[in-house]
N, C-alpha and C positions, 0 to 999 in steps of 0.2 A: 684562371682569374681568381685573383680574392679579395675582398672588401680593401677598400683603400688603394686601388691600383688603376693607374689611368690608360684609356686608351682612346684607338680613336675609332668609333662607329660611324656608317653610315646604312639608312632604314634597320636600325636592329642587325645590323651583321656588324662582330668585330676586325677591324680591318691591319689594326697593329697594338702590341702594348708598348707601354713607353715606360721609363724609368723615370724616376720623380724629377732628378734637372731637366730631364727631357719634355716632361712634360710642363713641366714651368714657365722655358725657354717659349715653346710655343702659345702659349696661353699670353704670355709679356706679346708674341709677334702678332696674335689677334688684336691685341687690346691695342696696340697701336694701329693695323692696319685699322680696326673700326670707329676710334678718334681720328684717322686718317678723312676717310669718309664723311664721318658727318661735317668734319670742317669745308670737304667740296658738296655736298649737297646744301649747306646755307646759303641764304639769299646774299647777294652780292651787299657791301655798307658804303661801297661807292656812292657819291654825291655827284 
């Protein structure tokens, strides 16, 4: 590992390293799936 390099951890163990599209790619698929979410956890605007 060297400074600038992403992977993916889980509790402090590293578990893959990724390449930088790779690592983008999924970074774009969080950020969707967690605007996914917060849009089903709002309160319904039903009248």
């Amino acid at each position: 590992m060297y400074e600038g390099d992403y992977l993916i951890a889980h509790t402090g163990y590293a578990i893959e390293k990724l390449d930088i599209e790779e690592a983008k790619e999924r970074l774009k698929l969080w950020e969707e799936y967690l605007a996914y979410l917060k849009l089903e956890t709002q309160p319904s605007q039903a009248q």
